[in-house]
N, CA, C and O atoms as CSV, one atom per row, in Angstrom:
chain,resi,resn,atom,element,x,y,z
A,1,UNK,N,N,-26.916,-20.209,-26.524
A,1,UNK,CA,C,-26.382,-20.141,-27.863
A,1,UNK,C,C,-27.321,-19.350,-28.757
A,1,UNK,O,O,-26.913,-18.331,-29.314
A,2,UNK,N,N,-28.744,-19.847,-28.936
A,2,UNK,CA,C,-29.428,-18.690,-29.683
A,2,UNK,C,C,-30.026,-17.463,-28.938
A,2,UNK,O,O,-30.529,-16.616,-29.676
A,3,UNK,N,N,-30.053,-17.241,-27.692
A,3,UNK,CA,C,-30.128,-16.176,-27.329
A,3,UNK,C,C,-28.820,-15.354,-27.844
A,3,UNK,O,O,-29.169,-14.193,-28.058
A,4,UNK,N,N,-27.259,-15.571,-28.154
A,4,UNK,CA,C,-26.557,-14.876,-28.527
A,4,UNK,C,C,-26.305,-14.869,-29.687
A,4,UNK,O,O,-25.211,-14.400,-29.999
A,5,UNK,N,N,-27.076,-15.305,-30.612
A,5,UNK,CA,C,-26.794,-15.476,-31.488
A,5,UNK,C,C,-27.905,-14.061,-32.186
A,5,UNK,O,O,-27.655,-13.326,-33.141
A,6,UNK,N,N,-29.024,-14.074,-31.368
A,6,UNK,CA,C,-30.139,-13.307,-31.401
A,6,UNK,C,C,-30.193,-11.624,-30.883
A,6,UNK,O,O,-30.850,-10.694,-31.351
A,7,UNK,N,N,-29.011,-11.659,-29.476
A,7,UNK,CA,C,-28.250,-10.326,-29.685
A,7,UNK,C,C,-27.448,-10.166,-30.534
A,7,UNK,O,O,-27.698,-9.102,-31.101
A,8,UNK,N,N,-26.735,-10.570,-30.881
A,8,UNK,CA,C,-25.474,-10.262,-31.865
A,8,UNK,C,C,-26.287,-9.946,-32.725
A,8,UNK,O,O,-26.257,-8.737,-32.498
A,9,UNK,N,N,-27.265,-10.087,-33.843
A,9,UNK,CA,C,-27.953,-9.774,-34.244
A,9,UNK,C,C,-28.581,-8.201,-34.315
A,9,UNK,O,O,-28.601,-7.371,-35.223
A,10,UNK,N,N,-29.037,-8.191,-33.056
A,10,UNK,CA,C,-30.159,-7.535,-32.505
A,10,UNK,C,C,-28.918,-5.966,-32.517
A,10,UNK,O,O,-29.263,-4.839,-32.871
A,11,UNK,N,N,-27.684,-6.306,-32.093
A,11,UNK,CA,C,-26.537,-5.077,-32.090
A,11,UNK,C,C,-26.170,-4.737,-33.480
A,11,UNK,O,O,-25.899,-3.601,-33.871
A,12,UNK,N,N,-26.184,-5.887,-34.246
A,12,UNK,CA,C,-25.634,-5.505,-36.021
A,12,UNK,C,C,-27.284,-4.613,-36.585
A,12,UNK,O,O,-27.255,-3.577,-37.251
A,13,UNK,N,N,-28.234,-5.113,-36.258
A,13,UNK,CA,C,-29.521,-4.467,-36.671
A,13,UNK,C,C,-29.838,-3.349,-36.384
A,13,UNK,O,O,-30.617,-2.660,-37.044
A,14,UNK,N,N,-29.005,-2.854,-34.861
A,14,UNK,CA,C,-29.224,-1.619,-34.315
A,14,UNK,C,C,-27.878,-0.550,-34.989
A,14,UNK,O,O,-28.014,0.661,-35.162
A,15,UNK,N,N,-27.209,-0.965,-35.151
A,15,UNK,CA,C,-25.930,-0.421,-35.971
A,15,UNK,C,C,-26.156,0.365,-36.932
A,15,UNK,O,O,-26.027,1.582,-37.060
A,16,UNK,N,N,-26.704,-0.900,-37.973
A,16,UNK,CA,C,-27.093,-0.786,-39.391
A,16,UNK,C,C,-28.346,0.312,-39.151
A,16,UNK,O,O,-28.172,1.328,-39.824
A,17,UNK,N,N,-29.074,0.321,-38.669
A,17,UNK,CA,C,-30.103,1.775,-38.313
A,17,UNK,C,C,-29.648,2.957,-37.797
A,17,UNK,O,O,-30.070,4.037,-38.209
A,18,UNK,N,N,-28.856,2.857,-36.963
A,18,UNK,CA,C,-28.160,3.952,-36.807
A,18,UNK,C,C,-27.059,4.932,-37.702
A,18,UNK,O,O,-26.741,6.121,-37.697
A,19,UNK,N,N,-26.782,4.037,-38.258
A,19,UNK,CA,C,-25.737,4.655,-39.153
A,19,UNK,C,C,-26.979,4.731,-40.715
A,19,UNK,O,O,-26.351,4.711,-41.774
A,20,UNK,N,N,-27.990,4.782,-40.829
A,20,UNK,CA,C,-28.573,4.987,-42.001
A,20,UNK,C,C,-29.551,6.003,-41.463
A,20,UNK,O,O,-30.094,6.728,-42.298
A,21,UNK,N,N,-29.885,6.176,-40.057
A,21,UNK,CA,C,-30.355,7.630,-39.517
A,21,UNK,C,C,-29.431,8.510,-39.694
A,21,UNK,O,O,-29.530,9.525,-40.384
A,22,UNK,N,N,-28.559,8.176,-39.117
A,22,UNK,CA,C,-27.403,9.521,-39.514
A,22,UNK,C,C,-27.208,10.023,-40.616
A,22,UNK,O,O,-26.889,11.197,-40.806
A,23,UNK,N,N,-27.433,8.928,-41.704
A,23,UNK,CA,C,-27.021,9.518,-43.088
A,23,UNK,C,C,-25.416,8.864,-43.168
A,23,UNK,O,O,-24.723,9.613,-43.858
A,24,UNK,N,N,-24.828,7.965,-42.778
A,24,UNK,CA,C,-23.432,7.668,-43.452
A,24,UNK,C,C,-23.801,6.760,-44.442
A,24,UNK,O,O,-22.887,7.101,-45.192
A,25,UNK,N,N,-24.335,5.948,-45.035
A,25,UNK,CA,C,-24.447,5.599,-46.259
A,25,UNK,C,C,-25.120,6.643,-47.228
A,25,UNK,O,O,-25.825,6.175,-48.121
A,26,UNK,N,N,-24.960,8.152,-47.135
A,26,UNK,CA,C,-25.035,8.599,-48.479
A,26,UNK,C,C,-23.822,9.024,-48.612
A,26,UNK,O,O,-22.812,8.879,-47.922
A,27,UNK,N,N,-24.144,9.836,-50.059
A,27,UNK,CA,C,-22.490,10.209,-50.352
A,27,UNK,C,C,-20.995,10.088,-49.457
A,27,UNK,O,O,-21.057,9.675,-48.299
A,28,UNK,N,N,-19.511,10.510,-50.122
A,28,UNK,CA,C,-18.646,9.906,-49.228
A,28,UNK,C,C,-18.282,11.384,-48.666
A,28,UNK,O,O,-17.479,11.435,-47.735
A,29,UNK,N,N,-18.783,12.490,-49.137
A,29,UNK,CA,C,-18.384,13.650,-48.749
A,29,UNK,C,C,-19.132,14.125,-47.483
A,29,UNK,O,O,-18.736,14.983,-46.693
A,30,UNK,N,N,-20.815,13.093,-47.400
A,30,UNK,CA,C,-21.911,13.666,-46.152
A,30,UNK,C,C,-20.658,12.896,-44.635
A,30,UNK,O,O,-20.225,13.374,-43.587
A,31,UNK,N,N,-20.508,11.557,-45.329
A,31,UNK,CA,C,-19.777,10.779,-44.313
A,31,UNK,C,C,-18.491,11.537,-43.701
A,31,UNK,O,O,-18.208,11.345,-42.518
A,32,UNK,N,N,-17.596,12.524,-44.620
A,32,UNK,CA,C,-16.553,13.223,-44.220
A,32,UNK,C,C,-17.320,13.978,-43.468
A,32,UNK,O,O,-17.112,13.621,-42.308
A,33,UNK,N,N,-18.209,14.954,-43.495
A,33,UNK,CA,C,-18.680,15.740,-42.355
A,33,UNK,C,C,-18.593,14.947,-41.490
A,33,UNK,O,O,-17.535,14.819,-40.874
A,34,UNK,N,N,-19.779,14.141,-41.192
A,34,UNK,CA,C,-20.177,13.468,-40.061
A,34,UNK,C,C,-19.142,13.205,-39.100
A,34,UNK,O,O,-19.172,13.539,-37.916
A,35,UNK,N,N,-17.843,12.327,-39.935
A,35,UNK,CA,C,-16.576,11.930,-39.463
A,35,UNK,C,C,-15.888,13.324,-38.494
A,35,UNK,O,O,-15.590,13.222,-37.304
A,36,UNK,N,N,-15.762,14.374,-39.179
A,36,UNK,CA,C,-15.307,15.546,-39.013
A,36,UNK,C,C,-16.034,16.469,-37.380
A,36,UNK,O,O,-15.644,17.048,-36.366
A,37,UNK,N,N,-17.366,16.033,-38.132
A,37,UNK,CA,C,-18.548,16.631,-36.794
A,37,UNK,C,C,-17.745,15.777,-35.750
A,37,UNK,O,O,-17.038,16.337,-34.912
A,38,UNK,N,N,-17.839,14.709,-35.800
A,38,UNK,CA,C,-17.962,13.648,-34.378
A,38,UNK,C,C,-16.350,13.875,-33.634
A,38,UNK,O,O,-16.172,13.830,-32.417
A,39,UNK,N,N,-15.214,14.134,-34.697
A,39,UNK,CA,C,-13.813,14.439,-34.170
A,39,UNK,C,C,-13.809,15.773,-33.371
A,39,UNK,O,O,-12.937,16.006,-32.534
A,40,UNK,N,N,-14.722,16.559,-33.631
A,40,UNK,CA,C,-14.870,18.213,-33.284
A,40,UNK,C,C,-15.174,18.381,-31.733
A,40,UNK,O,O,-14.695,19.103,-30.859
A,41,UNK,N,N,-16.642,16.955,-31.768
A,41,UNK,CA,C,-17.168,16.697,-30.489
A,41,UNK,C,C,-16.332,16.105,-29.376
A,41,UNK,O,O,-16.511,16.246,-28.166
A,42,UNK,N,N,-15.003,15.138,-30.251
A,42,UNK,CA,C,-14.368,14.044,-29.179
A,42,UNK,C,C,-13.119,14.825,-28.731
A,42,UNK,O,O,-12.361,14.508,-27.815
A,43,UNK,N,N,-13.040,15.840,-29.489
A,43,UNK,CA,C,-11.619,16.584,-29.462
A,43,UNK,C,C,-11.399,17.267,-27.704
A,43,UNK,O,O,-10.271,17.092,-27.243
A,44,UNK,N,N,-12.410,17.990,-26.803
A,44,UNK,CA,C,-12.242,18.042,-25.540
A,44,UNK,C,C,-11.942,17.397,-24.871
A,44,UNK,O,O,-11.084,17.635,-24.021
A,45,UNK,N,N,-12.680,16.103,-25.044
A,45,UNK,CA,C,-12.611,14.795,-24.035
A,45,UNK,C,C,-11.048,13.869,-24.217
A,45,UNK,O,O,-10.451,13.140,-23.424
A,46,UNK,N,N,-10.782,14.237,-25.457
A,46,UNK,CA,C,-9.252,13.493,-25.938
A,46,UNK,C,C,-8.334,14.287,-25.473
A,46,UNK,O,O,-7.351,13.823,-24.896
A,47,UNK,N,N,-8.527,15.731,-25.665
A,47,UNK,CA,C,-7.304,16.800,-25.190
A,47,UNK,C,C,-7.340,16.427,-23.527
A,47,UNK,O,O,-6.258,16.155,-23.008
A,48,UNK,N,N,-8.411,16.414,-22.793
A,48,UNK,CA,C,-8.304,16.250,-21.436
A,48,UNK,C,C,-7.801,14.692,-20.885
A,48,UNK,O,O,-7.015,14.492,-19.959
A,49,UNK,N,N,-8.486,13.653,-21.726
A,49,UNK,CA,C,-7.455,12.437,-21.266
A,49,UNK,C,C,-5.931,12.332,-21.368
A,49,UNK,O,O,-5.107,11.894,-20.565
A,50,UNK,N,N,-5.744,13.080,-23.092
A,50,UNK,CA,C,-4.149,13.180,-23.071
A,50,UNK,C,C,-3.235,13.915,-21.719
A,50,UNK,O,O,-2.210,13.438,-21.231
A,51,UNK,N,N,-3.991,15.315,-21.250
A,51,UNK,CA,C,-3.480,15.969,-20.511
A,51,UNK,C,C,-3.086,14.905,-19.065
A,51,UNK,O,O,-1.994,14.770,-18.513
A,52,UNK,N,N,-4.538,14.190,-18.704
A,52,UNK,CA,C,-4.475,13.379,-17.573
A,52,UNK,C,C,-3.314,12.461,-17.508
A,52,UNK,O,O,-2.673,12.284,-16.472
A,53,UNK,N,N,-3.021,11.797,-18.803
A,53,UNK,CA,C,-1.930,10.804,-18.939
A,53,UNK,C,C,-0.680,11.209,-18.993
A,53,UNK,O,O,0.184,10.420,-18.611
A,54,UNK,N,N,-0.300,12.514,-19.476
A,54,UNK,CA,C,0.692,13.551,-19.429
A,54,UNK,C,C,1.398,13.601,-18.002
A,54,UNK,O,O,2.599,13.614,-17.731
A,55,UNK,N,N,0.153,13.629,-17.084
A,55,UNK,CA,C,0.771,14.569,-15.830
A,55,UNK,C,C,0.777,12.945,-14.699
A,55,UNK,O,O,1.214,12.701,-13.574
A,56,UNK,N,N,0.136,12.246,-15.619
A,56,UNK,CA,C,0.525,10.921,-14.620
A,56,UNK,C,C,2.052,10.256,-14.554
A,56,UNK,O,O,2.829,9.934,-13.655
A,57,UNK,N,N,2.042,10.225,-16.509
A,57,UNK,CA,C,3.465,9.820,-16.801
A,57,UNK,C,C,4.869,10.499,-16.407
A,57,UNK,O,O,5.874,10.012,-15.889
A,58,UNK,N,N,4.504,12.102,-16.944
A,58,UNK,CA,C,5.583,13.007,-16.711
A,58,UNK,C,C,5.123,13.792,-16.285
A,58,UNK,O,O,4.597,14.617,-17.032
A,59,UNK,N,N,5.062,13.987,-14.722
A,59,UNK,CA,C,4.879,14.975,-14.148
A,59,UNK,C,C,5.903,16.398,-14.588
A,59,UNK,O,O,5.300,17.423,-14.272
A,60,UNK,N,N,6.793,16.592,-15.001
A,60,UNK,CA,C,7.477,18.007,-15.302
A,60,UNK,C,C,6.812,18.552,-15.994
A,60,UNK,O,O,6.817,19.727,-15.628
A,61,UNK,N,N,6.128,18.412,-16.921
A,61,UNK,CA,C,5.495,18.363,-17.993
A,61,UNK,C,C,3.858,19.314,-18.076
A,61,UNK,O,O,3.486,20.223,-18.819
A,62,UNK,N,N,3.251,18.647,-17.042
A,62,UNK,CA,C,2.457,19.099,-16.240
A,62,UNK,C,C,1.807,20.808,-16.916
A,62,UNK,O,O,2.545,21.739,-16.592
A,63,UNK,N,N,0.708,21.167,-17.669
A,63,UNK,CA,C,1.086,22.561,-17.630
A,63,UNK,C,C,0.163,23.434,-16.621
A,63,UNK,O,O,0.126,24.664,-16.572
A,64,UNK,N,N,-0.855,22.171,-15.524
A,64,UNK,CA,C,-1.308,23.383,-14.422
A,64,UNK,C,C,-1.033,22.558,-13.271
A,64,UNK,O,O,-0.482,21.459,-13.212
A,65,UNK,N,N,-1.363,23.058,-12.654
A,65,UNK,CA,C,-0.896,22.419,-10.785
A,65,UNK,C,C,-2.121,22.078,-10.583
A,65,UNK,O,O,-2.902,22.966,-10.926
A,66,UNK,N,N,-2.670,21.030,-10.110
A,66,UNK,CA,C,-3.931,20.385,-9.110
A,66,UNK,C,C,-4.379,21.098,-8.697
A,66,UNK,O,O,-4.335,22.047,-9.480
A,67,UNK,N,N,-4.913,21.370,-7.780
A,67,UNK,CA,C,-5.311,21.785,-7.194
A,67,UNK,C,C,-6.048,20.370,-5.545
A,67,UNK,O,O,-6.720,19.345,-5.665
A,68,UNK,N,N,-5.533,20.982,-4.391
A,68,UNK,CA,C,-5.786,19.733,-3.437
A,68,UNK,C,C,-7.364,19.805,-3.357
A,68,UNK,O,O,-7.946,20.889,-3.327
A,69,UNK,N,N,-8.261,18.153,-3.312
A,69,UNK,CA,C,-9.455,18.091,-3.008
A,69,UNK,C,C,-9.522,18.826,-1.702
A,69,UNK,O,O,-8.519,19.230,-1.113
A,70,UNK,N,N,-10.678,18.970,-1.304
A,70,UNK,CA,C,-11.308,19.471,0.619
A,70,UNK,C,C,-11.044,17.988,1.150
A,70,UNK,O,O,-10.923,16.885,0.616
A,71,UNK,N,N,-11.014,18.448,2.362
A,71,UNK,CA,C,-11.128,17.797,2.984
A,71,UNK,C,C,-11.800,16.180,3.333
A,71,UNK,O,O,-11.354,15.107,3.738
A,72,UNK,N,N,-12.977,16.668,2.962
A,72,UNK,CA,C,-14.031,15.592,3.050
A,72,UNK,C,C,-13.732,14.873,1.529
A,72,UNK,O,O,-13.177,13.801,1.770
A,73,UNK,N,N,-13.854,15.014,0.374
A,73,UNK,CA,C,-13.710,13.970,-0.721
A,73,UNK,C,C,-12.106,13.372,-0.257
A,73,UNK,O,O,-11.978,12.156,-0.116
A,74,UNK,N,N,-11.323,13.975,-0.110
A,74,UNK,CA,C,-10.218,12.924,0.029
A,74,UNK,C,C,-10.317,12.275,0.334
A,74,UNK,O,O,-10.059,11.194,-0.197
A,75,UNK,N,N,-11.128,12.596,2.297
A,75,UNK,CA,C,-11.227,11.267,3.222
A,75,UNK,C,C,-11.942,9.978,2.437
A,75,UNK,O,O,-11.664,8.780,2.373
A,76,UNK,N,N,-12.958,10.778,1.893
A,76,UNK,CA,C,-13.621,9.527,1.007
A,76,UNK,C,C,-12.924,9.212,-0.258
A,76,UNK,O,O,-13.190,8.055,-0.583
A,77,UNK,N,N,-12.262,9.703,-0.963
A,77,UNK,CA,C,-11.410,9.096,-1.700
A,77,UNK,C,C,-10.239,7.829,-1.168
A,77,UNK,O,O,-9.995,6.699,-1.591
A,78,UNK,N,N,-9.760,8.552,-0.186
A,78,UNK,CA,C,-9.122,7.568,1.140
A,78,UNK,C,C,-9.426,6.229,1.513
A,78,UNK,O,O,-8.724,5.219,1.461
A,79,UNK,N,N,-11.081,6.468,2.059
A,79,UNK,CA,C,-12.119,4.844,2.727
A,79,UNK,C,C,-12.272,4.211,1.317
A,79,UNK,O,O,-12.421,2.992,1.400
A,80,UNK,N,N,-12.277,4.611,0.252
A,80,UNK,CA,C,-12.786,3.962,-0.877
A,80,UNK,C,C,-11.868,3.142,-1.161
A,80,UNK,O,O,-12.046,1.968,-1.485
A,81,UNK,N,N,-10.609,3.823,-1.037
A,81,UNK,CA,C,-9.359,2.600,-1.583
A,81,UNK,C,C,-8.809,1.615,-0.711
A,81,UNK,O,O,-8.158,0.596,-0.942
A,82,UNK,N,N,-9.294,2.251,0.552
A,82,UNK,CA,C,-8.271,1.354,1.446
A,82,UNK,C,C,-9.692,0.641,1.426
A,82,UNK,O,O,-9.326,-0.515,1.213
A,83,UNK,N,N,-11.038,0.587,1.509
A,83,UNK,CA,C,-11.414,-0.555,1.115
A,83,UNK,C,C,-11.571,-1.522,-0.252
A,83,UNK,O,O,-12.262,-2.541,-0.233
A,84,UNK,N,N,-11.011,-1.176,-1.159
A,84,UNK,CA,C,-10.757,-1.916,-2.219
A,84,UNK,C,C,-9.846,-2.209,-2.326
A,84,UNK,O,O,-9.600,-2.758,-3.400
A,85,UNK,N,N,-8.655,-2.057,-1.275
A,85,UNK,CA,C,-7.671,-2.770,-1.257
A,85,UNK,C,C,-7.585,-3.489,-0.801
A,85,UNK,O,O,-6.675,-4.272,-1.070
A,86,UNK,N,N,-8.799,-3.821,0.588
A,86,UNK,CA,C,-9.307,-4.857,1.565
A,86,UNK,C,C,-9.583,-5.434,1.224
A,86,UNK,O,O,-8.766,-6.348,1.337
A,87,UNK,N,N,-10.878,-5.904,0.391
A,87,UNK,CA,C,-11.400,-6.731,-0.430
A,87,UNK,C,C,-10.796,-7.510,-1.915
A,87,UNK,O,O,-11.312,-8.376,-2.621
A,88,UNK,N,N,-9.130,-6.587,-2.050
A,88,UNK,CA,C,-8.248,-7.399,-2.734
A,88,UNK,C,C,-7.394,-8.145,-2.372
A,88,UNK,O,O,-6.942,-9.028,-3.100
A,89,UNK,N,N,-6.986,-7.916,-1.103
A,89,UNK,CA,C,-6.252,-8.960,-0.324
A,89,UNK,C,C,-7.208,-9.556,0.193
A,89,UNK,O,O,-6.706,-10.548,0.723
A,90,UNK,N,N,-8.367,-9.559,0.379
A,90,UNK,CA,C,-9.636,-10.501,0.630
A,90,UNK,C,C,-9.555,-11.586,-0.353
A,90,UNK,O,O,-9.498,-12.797,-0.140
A,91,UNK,N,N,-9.557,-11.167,-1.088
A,91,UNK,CA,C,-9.508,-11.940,-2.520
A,91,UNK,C,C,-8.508,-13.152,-2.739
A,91,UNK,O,O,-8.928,-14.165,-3.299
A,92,UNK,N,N,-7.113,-13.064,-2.284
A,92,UNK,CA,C,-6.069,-13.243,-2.456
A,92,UNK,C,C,-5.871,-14.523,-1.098
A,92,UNK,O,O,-5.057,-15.431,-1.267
A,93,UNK,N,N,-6.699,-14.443,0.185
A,93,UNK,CA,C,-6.484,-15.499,1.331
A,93,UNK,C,C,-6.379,-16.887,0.549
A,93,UNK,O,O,-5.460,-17.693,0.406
A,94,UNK,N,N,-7.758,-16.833,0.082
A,94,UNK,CA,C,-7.525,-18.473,-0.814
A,94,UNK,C,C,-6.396,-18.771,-1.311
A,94,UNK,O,O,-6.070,-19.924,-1.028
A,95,UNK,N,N,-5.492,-18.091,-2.075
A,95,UNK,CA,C,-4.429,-18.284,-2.688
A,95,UNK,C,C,-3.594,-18.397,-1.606
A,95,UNK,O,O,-2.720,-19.238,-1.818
A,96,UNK,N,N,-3.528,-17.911,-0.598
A,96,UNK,CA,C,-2.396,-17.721,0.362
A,96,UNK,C,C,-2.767,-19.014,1.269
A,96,UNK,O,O,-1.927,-19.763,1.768
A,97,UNK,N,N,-3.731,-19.104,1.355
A,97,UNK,CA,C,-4.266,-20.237,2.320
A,97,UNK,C,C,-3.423,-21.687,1.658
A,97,UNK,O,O,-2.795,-22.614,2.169
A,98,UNK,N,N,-3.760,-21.338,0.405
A,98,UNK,CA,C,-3.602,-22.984,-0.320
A,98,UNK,C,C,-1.720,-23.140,-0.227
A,98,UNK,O,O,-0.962,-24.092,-0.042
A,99,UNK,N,N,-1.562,-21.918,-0.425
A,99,UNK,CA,C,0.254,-21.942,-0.436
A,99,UNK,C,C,0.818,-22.581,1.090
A,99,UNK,O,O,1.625,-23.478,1.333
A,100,UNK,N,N,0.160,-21.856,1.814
A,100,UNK,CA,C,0.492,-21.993,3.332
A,100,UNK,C,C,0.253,-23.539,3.632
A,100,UNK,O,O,1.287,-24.089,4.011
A,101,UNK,N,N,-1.151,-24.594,3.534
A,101,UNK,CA,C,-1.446,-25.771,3.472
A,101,UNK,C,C,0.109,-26.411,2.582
A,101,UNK,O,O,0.958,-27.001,3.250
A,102,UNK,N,N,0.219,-26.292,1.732
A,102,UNK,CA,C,1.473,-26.899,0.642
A,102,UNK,C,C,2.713,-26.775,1.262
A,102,UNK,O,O,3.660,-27.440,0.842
A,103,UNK,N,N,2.825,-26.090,2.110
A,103,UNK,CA,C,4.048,-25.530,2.528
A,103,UNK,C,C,4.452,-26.567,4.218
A,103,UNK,O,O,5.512,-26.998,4.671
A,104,UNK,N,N,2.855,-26.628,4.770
A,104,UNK,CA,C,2.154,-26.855,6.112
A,104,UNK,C,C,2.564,-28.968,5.580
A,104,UNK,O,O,3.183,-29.793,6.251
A,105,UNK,N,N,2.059,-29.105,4.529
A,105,UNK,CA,C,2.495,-30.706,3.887
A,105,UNK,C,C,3.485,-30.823,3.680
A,105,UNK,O,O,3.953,-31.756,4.331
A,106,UNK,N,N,4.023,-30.454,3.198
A,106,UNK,CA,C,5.542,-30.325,2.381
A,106,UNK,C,C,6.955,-30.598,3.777
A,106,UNK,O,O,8.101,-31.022,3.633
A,107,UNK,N,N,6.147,-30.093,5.169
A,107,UNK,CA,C,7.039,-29.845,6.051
A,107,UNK,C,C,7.433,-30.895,6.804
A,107,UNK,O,O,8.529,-31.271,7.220
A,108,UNK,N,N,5.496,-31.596,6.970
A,108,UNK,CA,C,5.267,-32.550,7.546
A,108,UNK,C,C,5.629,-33.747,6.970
A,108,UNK,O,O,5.949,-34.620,7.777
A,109,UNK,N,N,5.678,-34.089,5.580
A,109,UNK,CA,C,6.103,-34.777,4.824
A,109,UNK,C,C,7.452,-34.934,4.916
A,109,UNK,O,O,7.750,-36.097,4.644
A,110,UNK,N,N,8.563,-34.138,5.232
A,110,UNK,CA,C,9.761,-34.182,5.157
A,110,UNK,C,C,10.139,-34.549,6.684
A,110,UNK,O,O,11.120,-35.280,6.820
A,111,UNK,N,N,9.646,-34.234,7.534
A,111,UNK,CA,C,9.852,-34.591,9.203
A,111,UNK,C,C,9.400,-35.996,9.151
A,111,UNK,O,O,10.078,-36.578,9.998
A,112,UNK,N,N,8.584,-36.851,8.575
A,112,UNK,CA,C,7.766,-38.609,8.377
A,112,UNK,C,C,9.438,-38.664,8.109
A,112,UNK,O,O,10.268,-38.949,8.972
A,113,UNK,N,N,9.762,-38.278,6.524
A,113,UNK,CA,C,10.921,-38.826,6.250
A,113,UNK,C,C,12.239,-38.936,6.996
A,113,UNK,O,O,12.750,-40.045,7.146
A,114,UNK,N,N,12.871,-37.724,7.520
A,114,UNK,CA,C,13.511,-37.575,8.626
A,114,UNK,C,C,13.171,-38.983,9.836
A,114,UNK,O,O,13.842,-39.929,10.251
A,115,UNK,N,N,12.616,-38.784,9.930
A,115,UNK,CA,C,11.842,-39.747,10.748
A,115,UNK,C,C,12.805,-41.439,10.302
A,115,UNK,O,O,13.793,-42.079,10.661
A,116,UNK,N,N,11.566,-41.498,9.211
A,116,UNK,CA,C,11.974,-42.977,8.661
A,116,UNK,C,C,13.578,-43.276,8.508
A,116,UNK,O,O,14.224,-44.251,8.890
A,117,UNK,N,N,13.906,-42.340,7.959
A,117,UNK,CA,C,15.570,-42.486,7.745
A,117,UNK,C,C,16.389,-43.006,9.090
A,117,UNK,O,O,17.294,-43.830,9.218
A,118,UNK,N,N,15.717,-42.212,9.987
A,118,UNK,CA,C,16.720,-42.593,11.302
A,118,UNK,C,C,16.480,-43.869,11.879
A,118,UNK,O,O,17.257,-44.669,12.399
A,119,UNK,N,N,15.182,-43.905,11.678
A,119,UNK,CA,C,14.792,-45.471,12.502
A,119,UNK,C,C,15.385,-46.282,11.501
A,119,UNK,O,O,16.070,-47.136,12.063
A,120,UNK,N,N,15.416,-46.369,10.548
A,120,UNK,CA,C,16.225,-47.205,9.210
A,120,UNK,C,C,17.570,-47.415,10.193
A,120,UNK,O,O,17.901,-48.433,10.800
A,121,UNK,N,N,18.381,-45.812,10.130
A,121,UNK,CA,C,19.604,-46.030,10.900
A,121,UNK,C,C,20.052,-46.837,11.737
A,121,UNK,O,O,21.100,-47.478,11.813
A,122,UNK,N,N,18.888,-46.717,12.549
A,122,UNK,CA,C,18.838,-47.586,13.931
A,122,UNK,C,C,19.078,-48.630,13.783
A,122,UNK,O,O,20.166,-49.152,14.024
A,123,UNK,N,N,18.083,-49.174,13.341
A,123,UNK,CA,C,17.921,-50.860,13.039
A,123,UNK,C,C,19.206,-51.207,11.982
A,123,UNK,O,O,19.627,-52.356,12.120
A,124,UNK,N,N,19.806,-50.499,11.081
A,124,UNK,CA,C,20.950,-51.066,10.162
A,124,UNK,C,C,21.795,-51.767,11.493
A,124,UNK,O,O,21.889,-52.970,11.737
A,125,UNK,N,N,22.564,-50.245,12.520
A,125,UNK,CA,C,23.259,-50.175,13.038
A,125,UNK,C,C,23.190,-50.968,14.224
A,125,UNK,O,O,24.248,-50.925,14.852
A,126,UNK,N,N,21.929,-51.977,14.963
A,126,UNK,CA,C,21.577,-52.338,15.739
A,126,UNK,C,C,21.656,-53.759,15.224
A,126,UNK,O,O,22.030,-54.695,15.930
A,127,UNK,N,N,21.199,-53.900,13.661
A,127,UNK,CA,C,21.866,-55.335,12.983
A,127,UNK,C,C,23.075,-55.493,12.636
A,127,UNK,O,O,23.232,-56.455,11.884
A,128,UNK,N,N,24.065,-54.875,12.912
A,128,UNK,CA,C,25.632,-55.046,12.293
A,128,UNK,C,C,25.934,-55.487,14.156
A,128,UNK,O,O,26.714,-56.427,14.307
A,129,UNK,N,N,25.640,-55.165,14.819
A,129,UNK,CA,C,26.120,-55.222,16.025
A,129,UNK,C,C,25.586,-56.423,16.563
A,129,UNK,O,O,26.252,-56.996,17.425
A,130,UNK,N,N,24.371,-56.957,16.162
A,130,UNK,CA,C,24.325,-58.295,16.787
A,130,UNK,C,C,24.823,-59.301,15.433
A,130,UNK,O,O,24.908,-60.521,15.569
């Protein structure tokens, strides 16, 4: 608790210095630069995510063609997923395990009953007769 209380802190303290190195608490016109500078800088990196999301969503749209990796990064693009897809259905046994057990009770539980019912039968039908 006071260790986080002591970062949280420690991030508002580093904030507040940073933004008074920069200069955004002077005037509101230094802050419009700054604002302006930093949009100038983010503007590549935004045009290229938009593009990425473009050609994911709507491929027609698309305005260059891929180009295919070599050989070798695919393959490893390849081992990378199919092992993180391993280790997500890794993930997932417990859950499947516990379903399967519930399912494994549930069965056995109903065959006891089956069970009981008939021998019930028995004996009704074995007391009407004597």
């Amino acid at each position: 608790m006071v260790l986080m209380v002591i970062a949280k802190l420690g991030v508002v303290a580093g904030v507040a210095f940073a933004t008074k190195q920069l200069g955004v608490w002077e005037s509101p016109e230094h802050s419009a630069v700054l604002v302006e500078s930093a949009r100038e800088r983010l503007r590549p990196y935004a045009q290229d995510l938009k593009d990425r999301i473009c050609c994911w969503k709507c491929q027609e749209k698309c305005m260059e063609e891929l180009e295919p990796k070599p050989w070798r990064e695919s393959f490893v693009d390849s081992w990378n997923d199919t092992i993180k897809k391993a280790f997500l259905y890794l993930n997932q046994v417990p859950t499947y395990f516990h379903h399967f057990m519930e399912d494994v009770e549930k069965a056995v539980a109903d065959l006891a009953k089956e069970k009981d019912q008939k021998i019930d039968q028995k004996h009704k039908t074995s007391a009407k007769s004597n």
